[in-house]
Phi, psi and omega in degrees: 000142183297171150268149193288136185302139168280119165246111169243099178294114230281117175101005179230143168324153176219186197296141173228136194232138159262141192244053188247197169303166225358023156047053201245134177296129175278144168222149138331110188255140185334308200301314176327301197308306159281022150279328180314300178292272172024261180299322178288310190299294176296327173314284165300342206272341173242020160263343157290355174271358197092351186263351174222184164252000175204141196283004149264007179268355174313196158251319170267044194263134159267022156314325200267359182269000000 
């Protein structure tokens, strides 16, 4: 059987399927996602006020975690 085509989306979780016994497909439930738009959202917010250019230049970023 082919594999199913991949869409992937920059900053977002994508399908992970295991490849041990019964091979059952992981999926992401709304709440994961929306902590991910979260986490980007709080990320970005003080490179969209002006105060840095990139959100590891922050002073306080939980970027790098």
């Amino acid at each position: 059987m082919p594999r199913q085509a991949r869409i992937l989306l920059a900053n977002m979780p994508h399908r992970i399927v295991q490849r041990a016994h019964n091979q059952k497909p992981v999926f992401l439930v709304d709440e994961d996602y929306q902590y991910c738009r979260d986490k980007l959202y709080i990320e970005l917010n003080p490179v969209r006020a002006g105060m840095v250019r990139r959100p590891r230049s922050y002073k306080w970023p939980s970027y790098r975690a």
